[in-house]
C-alpha positions as CSV (number, residue, x, y, z in Angstrom):
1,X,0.0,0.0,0.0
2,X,1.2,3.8,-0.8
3,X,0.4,6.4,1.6
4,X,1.6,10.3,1.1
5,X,4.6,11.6,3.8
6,X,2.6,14.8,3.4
7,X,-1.0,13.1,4.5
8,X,1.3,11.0,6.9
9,X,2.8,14.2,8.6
10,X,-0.8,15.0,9.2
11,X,-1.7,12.7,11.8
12,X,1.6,12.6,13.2
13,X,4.0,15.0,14.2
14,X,7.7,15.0,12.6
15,X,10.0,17.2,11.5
16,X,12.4,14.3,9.7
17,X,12.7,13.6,6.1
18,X,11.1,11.3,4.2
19,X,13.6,8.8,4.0
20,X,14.8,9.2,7.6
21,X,10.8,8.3,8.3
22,X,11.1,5.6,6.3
23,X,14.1,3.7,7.8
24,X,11.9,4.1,10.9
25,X,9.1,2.4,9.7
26,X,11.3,0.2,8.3
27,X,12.5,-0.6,11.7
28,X,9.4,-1.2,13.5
29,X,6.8,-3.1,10.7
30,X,6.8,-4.0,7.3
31,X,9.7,-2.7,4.8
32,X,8.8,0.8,3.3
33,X,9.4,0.7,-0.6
34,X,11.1,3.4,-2.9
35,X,9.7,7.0,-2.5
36,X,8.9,8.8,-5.4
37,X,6.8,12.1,-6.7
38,X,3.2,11.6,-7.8
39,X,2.4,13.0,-10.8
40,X,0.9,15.7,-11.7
41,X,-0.5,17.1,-14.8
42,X,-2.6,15.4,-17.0
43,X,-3.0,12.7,-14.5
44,X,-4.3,14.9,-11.4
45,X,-7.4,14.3,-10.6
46,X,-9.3,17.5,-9.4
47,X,-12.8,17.5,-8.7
48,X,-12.6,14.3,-6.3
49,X,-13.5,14.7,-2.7
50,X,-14.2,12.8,0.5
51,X,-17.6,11.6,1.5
52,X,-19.3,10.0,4.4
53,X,-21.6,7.2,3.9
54,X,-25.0,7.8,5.2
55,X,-26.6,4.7,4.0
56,X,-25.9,1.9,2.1
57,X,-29.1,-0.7,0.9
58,X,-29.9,-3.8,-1.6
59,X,-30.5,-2.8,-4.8
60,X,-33.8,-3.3,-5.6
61,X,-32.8,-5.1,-8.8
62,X,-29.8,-6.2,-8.4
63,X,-28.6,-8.8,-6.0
64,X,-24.7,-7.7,-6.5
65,X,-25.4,-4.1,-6.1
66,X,-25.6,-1.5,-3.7
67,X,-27.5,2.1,-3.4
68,X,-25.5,4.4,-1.2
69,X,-26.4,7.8,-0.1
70,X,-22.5,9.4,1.0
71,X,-22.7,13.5,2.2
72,X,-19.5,15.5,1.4
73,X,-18.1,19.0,2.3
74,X,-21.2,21.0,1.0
75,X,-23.3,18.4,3.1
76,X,-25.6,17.5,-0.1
77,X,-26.2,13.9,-0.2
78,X,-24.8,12.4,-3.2
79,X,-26.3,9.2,-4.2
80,X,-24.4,6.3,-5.8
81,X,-24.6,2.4,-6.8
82,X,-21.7,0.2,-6.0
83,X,-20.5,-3.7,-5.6
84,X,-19.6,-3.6,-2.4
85,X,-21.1,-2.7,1.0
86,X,-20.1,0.3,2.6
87,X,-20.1,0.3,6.7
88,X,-22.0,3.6,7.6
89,X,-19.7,6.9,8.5
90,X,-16.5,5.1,6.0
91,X,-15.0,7.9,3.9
92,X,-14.9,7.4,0.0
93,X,-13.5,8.8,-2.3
94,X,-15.8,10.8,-4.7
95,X,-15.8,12.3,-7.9
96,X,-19.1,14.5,-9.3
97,X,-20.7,15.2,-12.4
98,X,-18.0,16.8,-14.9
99,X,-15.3,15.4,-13.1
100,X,-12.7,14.4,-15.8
101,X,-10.6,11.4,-14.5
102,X,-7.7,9.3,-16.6
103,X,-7.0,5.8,-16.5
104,X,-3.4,4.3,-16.4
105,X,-3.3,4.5,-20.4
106,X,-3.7,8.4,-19.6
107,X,-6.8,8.1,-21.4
108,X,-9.4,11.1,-20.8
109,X,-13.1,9.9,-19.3
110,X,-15.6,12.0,-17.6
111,X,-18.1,11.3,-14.8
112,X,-21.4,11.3,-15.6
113,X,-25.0,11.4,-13.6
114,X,-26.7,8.4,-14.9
115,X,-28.9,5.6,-13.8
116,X,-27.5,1.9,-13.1
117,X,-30.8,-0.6,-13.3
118,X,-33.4,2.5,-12.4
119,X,-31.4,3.8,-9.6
120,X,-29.8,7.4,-10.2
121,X,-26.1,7.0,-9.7
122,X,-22.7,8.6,-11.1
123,X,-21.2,6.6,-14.0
């Protein structure tokens, strides 16, 4: 798994480099890989933010669905259709309508409102 030093530095308090963080790690867990710069450009995803699940149901259709209701920084619930079940109050990553996102090919797709068997979700 890759986390950020910068989102790391904010639940913790350090003043040490990256690398010196990472031999400590290193020390007391699993082995810390090879830093490295994420990307930016073409590949940064703006327009995705954090929300909170509210609810999470059965499809009414669809036995391998979900319909989940998340809230996010303007507090407007946001409703959505996914594969797996969400536990209540998890954070998720979201993207809304008009949100342009790439995939690893660096190919352009946008996020869409749309409906997934009757049930108004982002696409």
């Amino acid at each position: 798994m890759k986390i950020s030093y910068n989102w790391l530095k904010q639940f913790i308090k350090i003043d040490w480099k990256s690398d010196e963080t990472a031999a400590l790690l290193t020390d007391f867990g699993p082995e810390v890989g090879s830093g490295g710069k994420i990307p930016v450009g073409k590949r940064r995803a703006e327009g995705i933010v954090v929300g909170h699940v509210l609810t999470c149901v059965q499809h009414p259709d669809a036995d391998r669905l979900k319909v989940t209701t998340l809230t996010c920084g303007d507090g407007a619930p946001v409703q959505i259709v996914v594969a797996r079940a969400m536990l209540l109050l998890d954070k998720k990553c979201l993207s809304y309508d008009g949100t342009t996102l790439y995939d690893k090919d660096g190919m352009a797709f946008v996020i869409k409102k749309g409906k997934i068997r009757d049930e108004e979700a982002m696409e």
